[in-house]
MARVEXRO-193837 format. One record per residue: x, y, z of N, C-alpha, C in turn; residue in three letters. Coordinates in steps of 0.001 Angstrom, whole numbers, plus 500000, padded with zeros to 6 digits. Example, Ala and Ser with C-alpha at 12.3 -4.5 7.8 and 13.67 -1.06 7.14 Angstrom:
MARVEXRO-193837
513190494310507800512300495500507800513200496700507800ALA
512850497750507080513670498940507140512900500030507870SER
end
This chain:
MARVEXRO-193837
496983528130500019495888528378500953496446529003502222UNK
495559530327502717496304530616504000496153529838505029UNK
497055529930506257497514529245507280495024528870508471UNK
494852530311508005493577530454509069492520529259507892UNK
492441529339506960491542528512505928491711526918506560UNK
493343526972506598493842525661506356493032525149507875UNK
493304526055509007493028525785510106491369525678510693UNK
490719526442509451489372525488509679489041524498509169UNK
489644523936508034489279522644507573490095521697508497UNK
490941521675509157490953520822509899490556521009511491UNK
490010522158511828489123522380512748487903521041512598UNK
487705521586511945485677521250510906486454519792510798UNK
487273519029510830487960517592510572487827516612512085UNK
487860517658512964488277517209514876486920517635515188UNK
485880518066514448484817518222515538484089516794515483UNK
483478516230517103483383514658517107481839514325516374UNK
481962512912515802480408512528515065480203513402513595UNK
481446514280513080481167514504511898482365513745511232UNK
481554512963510000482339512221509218482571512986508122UNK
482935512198507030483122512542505700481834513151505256UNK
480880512343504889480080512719503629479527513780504235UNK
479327514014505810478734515050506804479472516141506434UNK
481110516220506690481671517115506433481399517836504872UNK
481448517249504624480744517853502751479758518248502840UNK
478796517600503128477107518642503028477596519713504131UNK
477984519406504842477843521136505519478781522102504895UNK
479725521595503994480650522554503499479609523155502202UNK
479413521927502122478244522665500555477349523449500803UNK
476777522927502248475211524040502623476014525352503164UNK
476847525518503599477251526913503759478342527215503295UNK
479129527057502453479983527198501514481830527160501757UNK
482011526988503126483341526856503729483509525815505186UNK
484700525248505364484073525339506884484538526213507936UNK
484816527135507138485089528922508334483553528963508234UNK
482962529016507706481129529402507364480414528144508604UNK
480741526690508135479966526358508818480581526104510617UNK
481907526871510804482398526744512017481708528221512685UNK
480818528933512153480612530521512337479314530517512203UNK
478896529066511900477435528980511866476940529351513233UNK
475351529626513395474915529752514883473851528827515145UNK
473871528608516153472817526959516204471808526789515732UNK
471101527819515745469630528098514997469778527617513226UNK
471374528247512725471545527986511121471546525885511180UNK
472710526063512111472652524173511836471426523308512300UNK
470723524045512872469449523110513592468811522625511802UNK
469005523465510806468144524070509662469186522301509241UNK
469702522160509196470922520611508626470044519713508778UNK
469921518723508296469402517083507951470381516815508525UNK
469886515841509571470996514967510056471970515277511293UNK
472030516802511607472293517082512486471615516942513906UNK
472155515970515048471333516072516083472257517102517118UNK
471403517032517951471821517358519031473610517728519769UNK
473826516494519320475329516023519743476149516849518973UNK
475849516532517882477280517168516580476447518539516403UNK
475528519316516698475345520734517263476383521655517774UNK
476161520634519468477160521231520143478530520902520337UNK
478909520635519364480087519445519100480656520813518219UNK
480107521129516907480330522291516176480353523780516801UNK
479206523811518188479444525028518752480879525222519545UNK
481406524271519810483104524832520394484043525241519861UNK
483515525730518373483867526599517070485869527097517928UNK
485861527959519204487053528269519744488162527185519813UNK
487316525811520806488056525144521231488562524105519891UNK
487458523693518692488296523189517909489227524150517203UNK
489276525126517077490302526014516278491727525932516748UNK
491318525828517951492647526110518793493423524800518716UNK
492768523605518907493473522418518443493890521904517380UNK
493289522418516070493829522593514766495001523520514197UNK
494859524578515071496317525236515299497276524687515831UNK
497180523866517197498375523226517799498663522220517048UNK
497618521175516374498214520392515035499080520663514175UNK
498569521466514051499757522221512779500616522799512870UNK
501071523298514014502304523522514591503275522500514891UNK
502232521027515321502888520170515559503832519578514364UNK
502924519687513645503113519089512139504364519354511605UNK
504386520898511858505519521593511536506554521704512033UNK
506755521530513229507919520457514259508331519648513656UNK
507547518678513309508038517285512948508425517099510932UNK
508003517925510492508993518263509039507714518043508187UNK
506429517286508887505484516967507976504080518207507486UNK
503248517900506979502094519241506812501126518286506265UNK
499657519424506479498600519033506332497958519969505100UNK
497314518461504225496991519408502716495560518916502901UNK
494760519767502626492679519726503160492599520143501080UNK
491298519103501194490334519048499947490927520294498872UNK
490851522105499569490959523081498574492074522831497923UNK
493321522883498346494554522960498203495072522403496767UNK
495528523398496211495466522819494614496323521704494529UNK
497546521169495660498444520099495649497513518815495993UNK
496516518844496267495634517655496744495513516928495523UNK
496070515646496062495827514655494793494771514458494227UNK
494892514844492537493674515046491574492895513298491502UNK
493492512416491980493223510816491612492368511142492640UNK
492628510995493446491952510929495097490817511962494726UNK
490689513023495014489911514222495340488483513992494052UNK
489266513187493048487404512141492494486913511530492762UNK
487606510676493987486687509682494349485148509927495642UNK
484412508912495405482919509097496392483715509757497782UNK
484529509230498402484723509750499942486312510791499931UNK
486906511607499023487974511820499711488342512329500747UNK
489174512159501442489459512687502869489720514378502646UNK
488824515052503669488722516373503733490538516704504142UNK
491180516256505085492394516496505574493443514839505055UNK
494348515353504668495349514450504411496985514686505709UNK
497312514307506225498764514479506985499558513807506022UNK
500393514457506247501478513764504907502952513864505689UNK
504064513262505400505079513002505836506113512392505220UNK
506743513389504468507698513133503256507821513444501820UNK
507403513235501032507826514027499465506232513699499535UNK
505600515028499538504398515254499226503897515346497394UNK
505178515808496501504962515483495590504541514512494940UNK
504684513517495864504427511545494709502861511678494833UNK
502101512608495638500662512877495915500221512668494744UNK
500895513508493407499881513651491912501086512946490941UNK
501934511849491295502332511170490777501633509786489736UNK
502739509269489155501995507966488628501920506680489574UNK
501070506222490233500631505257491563500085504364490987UNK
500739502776491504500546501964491578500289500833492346UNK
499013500097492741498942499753494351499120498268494977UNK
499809497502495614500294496560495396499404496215496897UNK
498831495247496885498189494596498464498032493460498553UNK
497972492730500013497456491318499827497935490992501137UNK
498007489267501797498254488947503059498967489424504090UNK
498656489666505036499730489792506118500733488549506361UNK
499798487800506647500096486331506141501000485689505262UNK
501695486072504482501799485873503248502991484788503195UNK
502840483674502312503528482925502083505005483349501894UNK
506216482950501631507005483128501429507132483321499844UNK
506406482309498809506266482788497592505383484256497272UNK
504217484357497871503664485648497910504554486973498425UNK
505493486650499205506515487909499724507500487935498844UNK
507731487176498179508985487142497264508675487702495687UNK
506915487370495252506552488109494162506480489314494236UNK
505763489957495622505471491584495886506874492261495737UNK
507720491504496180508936492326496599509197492740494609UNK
509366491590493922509597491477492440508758492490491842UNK
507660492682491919506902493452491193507070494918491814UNK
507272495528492910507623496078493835508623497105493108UNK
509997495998492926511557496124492554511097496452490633UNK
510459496300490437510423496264488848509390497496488692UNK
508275497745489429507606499090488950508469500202490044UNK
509395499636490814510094501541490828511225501774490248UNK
511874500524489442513175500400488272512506501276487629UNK
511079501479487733510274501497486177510063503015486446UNK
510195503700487952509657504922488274508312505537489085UNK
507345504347488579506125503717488997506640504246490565UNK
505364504830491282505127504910492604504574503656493343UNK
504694503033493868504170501603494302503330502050495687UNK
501952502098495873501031502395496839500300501498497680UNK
501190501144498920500834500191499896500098500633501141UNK
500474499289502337499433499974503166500425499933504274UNK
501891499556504199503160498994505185502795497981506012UNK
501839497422506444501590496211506769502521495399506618UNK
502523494113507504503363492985507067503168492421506831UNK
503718491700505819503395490719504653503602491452503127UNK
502379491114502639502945491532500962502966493188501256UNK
502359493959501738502338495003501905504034495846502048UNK
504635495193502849506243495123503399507035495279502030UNK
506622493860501649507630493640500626507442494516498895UNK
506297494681499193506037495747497632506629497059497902UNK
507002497740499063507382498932499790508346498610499869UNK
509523497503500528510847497495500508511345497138499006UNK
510315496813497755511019496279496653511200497109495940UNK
509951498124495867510255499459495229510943500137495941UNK
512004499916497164512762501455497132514056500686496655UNK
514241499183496973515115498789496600515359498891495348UNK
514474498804493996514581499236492508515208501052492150UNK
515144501721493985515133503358493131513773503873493085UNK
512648503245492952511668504309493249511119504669494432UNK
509860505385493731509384506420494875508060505467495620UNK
507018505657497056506841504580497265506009505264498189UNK
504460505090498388503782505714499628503127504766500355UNK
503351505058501440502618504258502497501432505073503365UNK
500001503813503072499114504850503653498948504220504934UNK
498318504927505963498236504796507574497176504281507808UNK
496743503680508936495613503210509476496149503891510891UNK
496245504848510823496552505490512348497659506868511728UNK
497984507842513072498508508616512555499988508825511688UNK
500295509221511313502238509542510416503215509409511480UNK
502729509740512829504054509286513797503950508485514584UNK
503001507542514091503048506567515153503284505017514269UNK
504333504403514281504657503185513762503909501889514015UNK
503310501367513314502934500315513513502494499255512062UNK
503119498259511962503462497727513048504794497911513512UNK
505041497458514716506147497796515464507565497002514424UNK
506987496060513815508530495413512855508706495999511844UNK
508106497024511514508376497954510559509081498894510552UNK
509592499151512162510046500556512023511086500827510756UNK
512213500312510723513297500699509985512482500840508500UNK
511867499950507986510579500410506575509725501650506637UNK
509356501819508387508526503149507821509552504165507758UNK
510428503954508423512075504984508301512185505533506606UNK
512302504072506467512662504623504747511754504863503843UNK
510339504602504200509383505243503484509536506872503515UNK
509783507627505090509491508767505209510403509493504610UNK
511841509097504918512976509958504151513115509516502673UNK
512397508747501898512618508099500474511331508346499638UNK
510145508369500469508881508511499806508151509456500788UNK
506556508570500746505759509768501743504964508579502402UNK
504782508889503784503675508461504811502342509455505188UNK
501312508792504466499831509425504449499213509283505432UNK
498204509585505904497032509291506661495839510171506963UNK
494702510297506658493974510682507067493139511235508385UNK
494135510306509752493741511098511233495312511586511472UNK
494892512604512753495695513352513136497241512480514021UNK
498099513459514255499564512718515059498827512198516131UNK
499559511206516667499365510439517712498190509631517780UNK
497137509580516657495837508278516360496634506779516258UNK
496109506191517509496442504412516982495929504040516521UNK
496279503201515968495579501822515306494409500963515649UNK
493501500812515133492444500352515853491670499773514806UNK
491092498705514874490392497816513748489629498343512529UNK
488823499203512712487681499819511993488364500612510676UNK
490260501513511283490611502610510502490991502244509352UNK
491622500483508936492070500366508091491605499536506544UNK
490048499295507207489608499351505937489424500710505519UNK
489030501665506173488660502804505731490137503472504980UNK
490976503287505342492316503709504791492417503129503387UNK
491857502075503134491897501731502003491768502173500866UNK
490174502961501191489559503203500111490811504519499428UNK
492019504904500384492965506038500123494039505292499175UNK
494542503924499521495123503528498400494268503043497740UNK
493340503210497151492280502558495902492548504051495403UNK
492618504938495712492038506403495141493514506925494867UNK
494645506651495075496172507279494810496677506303493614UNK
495683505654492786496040504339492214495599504373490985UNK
496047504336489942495692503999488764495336502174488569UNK
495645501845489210495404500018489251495499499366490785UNK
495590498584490926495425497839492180495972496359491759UNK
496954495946492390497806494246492284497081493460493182UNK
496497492764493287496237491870494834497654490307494250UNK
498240490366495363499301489125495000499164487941495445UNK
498580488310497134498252486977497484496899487332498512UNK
495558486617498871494932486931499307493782485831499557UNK
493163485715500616492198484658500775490853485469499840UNK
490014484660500303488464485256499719488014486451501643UNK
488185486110502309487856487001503251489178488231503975UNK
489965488383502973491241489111503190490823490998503140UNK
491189491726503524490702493159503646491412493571502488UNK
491905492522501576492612493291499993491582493304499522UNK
490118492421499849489340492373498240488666493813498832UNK
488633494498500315488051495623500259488476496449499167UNK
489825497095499343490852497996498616490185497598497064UNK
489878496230496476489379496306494876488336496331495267UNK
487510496908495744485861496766496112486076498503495869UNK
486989499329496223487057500393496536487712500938495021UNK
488684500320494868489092500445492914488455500097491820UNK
487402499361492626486610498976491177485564500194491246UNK
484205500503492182483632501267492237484104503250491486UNK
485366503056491645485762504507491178487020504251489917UNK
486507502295489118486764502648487851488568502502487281UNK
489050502176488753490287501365488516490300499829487974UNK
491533499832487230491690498396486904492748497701488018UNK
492331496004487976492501495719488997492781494506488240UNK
493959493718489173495057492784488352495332491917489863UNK
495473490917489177495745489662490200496775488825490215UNK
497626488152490533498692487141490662498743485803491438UNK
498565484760489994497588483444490214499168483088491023UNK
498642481976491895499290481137493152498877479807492893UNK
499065478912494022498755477467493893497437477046494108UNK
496978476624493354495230476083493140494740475420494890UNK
495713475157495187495262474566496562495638475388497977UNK
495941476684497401496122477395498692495160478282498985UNK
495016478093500339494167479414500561494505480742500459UNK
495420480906500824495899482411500797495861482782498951UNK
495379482029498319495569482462496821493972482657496208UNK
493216482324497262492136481567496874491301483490496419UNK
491453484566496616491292485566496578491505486205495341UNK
492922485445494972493346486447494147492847485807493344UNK
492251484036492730491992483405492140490676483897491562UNK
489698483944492591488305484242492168488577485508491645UNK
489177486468491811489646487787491076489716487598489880UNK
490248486823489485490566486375488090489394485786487117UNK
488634485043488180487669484903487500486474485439487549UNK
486251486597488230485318488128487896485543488831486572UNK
487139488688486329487363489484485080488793490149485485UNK
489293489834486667490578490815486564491370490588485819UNK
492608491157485853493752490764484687494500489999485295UNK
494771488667485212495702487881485241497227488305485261UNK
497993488461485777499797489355485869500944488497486383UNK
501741488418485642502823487879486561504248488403486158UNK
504113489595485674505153490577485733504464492219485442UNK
505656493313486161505244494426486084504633494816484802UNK
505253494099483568505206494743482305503617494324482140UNK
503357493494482693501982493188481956501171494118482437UNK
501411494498483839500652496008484442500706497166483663UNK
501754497563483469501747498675482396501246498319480778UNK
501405497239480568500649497397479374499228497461479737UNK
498437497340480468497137497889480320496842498966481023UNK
497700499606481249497397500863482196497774501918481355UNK
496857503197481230497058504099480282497939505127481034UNK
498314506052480378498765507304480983500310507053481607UNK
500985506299481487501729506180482141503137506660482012UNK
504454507415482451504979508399481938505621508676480653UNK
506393509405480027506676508757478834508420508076479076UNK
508605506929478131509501506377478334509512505519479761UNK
508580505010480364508541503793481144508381502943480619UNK
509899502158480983509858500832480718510608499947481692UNK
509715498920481783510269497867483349511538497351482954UNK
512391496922483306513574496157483597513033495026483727UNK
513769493493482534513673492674482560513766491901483859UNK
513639490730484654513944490401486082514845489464485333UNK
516505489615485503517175488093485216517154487686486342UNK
518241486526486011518930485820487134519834486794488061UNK
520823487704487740521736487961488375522831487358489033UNK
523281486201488364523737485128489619525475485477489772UNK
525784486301490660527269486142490880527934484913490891UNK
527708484600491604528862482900492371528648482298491080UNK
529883481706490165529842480591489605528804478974489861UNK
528207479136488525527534477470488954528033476241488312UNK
529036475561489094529054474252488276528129473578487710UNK
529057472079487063528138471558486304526558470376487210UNK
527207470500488298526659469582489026525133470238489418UNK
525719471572489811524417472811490849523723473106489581UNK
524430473142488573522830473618487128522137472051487195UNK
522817470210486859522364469567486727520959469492487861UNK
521388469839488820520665469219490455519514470876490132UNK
519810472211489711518833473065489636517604472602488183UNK
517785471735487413517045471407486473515970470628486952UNK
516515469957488082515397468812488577514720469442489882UNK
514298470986490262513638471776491008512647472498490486UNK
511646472716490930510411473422490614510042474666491277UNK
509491475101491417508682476452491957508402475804493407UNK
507430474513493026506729473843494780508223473353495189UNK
507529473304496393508673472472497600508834470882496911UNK
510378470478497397510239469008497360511271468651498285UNK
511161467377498873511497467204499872513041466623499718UNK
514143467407500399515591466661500140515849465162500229UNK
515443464720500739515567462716500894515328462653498970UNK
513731463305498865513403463043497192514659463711496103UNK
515035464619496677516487465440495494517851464592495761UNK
517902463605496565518960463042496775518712461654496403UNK
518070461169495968517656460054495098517172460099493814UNK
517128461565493374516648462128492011517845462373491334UNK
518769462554492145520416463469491540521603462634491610UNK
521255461427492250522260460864492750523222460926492938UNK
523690462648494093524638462686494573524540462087496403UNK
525681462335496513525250461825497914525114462766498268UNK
524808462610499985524913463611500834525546465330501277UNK
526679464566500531528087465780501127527701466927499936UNK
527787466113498691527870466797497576526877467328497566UNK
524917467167497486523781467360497473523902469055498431UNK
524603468684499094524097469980500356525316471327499880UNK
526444470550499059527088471951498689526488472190497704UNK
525900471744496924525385472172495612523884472761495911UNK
523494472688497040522334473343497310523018474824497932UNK
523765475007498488524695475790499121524498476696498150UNK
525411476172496912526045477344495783524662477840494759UNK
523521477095495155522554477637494666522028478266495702UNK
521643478411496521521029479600497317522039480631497640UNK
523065480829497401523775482127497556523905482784495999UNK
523541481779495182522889482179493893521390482793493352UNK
520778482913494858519540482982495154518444482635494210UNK
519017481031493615518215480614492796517628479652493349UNK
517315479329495170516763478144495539516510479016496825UNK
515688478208497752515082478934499228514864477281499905UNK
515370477771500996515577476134501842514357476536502580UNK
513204475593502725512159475979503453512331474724504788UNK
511011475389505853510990474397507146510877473016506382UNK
511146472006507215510913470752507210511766470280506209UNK
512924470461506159513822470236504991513140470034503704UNK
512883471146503057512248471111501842512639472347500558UNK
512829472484499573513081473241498997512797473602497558UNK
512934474856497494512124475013496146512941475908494676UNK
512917476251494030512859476910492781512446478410492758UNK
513412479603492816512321480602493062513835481519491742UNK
514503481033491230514978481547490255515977480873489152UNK
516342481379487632516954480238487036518038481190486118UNK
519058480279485833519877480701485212519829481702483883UNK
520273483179483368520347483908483332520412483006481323UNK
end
C-alpha cells in the first residue's frame, strides 16, 4: 500500500468521535477514507449518525493528514510501522472479526501477525499456583512453536509471555495503550523482550496511556489473533471472561484450567467449565482440539528436570507433599525428622524446584521426580 493511502487510513483513525463501526460505514458509503477525508460537508451531512461534531471533526481533512504523517514518521524512527485494514499483511484471523481495528501499530516481528496464535489470560492477581501454570503452558506451546497471545499484564498474563520465550517461541503482546509506552511499569525488561523476540500490538497511536476503558477493548484483539483462548486463573468478575465473551462470539474455542474448588480466583475459570469449555491441564490437550495447527507440532513432555541429586530422605519427605500448602510443624511430625534434617531436605528439594516455600511457613508440591 502506498505511503499517501496508508496516511489516510490513519488520518480517518485520529479524527475525534469516530469509532470503529463509524469508521467502516463511512469507508463503505464512500469507498476509501481518502474519499471520505475529501468528502464536503454537504456529502457527510447525507451520513446517519453523523452530528455536528464529527462533521467538523472530519472537515480538518489538512490538519488530520498532517498528523498521520508525523505518526508515521514517528513510527519509523522508532523501528516500528503501521498496518490499516487494506494491507494484505493484516492479520487474516483478526480482519474477520465484528470490530477489527482499522489501524494496527506494531512493534517487532510483524510476521507472527498471520501466525499460529494462541491466547493465554487470567488474574493480575494471580496466585502463585496460577503463575506457575501460565508460565508451564506458556513454556510448552512455544517448545511447541505455538505463538502464545497475551495482554503483558501482571500476573498470568506475565508469566504465559515470559514462558513462551523461555521455551524458544514467538509471543505477542497486545496494548491497552500505545507500543512505546510501558506499562505496567514492572514489566519493562518483559516488554523489552517481547519487542526484540516477538511483537508489541496496539491499536492507538505512540504515546496513548493507559486508561481503564482501553483494555477491555484491547481484548477483543487478543480474542481475534487466536485460534483458542486459555483462561488459567480467573474470578467470575475478572476482564478474562471479557476476552472469551469476545472468542466465543467470533467462534473460538475456549479452554480453562480447573484450580481449587474453594478459591476465588478459580471461581471463573470453574464456571467456564461448566458452560462447556474444555477442561486443560497441559498444552497437549490444547492442541489436540485445535485444528490447523502447523505440521509437525508437537509439545514437549513437562518432566522433572531435577539436577541436584535427591537422597533417600528428600524423595521419602517429597512423597508425603501435595500440590496444597501444609504447614512445616505438620511435615515435621509426618517425617519424623527433626528439625536440622527437615529444613535441609526441604533445601535440596526446592533447588530441585520440586517444592515452593510459601508465607507463613508453609509449603507445597509443585513438581515430582522424573
Amino acid at each position: 500500500m502506498s505511503d499517501s493511502h496508508a496516511t489516510d487510513w490513519v488520518a480517518l483513525s485520529l479524527a475525534q468521535k469516530i469509532g470503529t463501526t463509524l469508521f467502516y460505514h463511512l469507508v463503505e458509503r464512500f469507498g476509501s477514507p481518502q474519499a471520505v477525508l475529501d468528502a464536503t460537508p454537504q456529502e457527510l451531512r447525507r451520513v446517519n449518525g453523523l452530528g455536528p461534531e464529527r462533521i467538523a471533526a472530519l472537515a480538518e481533512k489538512d490538519r488530520l493528514r498532517k498528523a498521520a504523517a508525523e505518526e508515521l514518521s514517528r513510527l519509523h524512527k522508532l523501528g516500528a510501522q503501521a498496518i490499516v485494514f487494506a494491507d494484505d499483511v493484516y492479520p487474516e484471523l483478526l480482519r474477520q472479526t465484528a470490530q477489527p481495528p482499522p489501524v494496527l501499530y506494531v512493534y517487532g516481528r510483524s510476521e507472527l501477525l498471520n501466525g499460529y496464535g494462541v491466547g493465554i489470560v487470567g488474574s493480575r492477581a494471580a496466585t502463585s499456583y496460577g503463575r506457575r501454570i501460565s508460565h508451564r503452558l506458556g513454556k510448552e506451546l512455544g517448545s511447541a512453536g505455538i505463538c502464545v497471545v497475551s495482554g503483558v499484564a501482571l500476573g498470568i498474563d506475565a508469566e504465559a509471555h515470559a514462558g513462551c520465550l523461555e521455551g524458544g517461541g514467538p509471543t505477542i503482546g497486545v496494548l491497552g495503550c500505545g507500543i512505546d509506552v510501558v506499562y505496567p511499569g514492572k514489566n519493562r525488561r518483559l516488554f523489552e523482550q517481547i519487542r526484540s523476540r516477538g511483537l508489541l500490538v496496539s491499536e492507538y497511536p505512540l504515546g496513548t496511556r493507559p486508561e481503564g476503558f482501553r483494555f477491555p477493548a484491547r481484548n477483543r484483539i487478543i480474542a481475534g489473533l487466536c485460534r483458542g483462548i486459555i483462561v488459567v486463573e480467573a474470578s467470575k468478575k475478572s476482564g478474562s471472561l471479557i476476552t472469551v465473551q469476545y472468542a466465543l462470539e467470533e467462534g473460538r474455542e475456549v479452554f480453562a484450567v480447573p484450580g481449587q474448588i474453594d478459591s476465588d480466583r478459580s471461581a471463573g475459570a470453574h464456571w467456564l467449565v461448566q458452560q462447556g469449555a474444555t477442561l486443560i491441564v497441559s498444552a497437549a490437550d490444547v492442541l489436540e482440539q485445535l485444528s490447523g495447527a502447523p505440521a509437525g507440532t508437537k509439545v514437549a513432555e513437562s518432566g522433572g528436570g531435577v539436577s541436584p541429586e535427591i537422597d533417600a530422605e528428600a524423595a521419602d519427605l517429597l512423597s508425603l507433599l501435595e500440590p496444597y500448602p501444609q504447614n512445616r510443624d505438620e511435615l515435621l511430625r509426618r517425617s519424623g525428622l527433626n528439625l536440622q534434617r527437615l529444613q535441609g531436605a526441604l533445601l535440596t528439594l526446592e533447588l530441585a524446584g520440586l517444592v515452593e516455600i510459601l508465607p507463613g511457613d508453609e509449603v507445597r508440591l509443585v513438581g515430582e521426580l522424573p
